[in-house]
PAVO-567834 format. One record per residue (C-alpha): residue number from 1; residue in three letters; x, y negated, z. Coordinates in nm, 2 decimals. Layout:
BEGIN
> k | r | px | py | pz
> NUM | ALA | X | Y | Z .
...
***
This chain:
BEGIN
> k | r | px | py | pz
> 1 | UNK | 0.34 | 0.59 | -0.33 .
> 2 | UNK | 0.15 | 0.34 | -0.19 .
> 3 | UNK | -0.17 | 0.18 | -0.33 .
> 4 | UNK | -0.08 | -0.18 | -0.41 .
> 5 | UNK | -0.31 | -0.44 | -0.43 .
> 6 | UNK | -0.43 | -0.55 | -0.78 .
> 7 | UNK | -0.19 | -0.87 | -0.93 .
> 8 | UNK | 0.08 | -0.80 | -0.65 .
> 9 | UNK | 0.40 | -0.71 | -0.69 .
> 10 | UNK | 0.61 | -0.48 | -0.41 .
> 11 | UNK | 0.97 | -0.53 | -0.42 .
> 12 | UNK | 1.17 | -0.27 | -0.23 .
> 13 | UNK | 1.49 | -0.44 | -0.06 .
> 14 | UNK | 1.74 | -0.23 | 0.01 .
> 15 | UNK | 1.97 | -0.37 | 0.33 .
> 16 | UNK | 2.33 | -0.33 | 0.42 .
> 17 | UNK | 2.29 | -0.09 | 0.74 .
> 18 | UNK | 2.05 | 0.14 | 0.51 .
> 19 | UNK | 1.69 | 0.02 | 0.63 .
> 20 | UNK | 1.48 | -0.11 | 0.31 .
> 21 | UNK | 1.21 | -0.37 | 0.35 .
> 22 | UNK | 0.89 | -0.38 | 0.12 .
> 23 | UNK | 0.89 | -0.79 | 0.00 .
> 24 | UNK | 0.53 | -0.84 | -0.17 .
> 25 | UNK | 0.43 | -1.08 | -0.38 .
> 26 | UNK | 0.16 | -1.24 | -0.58 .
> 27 | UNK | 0.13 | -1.38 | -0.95 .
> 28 | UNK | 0.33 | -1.66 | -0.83 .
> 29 | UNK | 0.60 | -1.46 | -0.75 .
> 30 | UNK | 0.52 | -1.60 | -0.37 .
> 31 | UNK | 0.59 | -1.41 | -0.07 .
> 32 | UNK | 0.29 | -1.30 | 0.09 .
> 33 | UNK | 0.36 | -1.01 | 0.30 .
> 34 | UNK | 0.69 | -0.79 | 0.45 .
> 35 | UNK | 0.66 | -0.41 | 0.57 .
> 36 | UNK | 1.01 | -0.29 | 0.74 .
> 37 | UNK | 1.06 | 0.02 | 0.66 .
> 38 | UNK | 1.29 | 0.26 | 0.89 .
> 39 | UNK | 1.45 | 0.52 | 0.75 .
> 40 | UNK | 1.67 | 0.59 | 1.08 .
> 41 | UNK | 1.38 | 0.59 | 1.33 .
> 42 | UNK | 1.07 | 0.78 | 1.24 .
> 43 | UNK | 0.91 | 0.61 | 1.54 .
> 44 | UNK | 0.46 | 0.74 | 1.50 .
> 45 | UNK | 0.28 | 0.42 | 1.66 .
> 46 | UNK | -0.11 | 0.48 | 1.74 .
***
C-alpha cells in the first residue's frame, strides 16, 4: 500500500490491455498527478 498524501485521493484505473494507472487527486477532485503502473513488465530503473 502506498503512503498517500494527506487530502489526496488515488484512484486506481484499470485499462483495457490490463495495465492500471494510479490517477491522483486533490480536494477538488483535480488531477494532480499519474503513476503508470505495469503489471506486464517488471522493468527495476536506478
Amino acid at each position: 500500500m502506498h503512503a498517500e498524501k494527506p487530502g489526496m485521493y488515488a484512484v486506481e484505473v484499470q485499462q483495457e490491455d490490463g495495465s492500471s494507472v494510479e490517477v491522483y487527486l486533490d480536494k477538488s477532485f483535480n488531477v494532480t498527478d499519474t503513476k503508470q503502473e505495469s503489471t506486464e513488465e517488471n522493468e527495476t530503473t536506478g
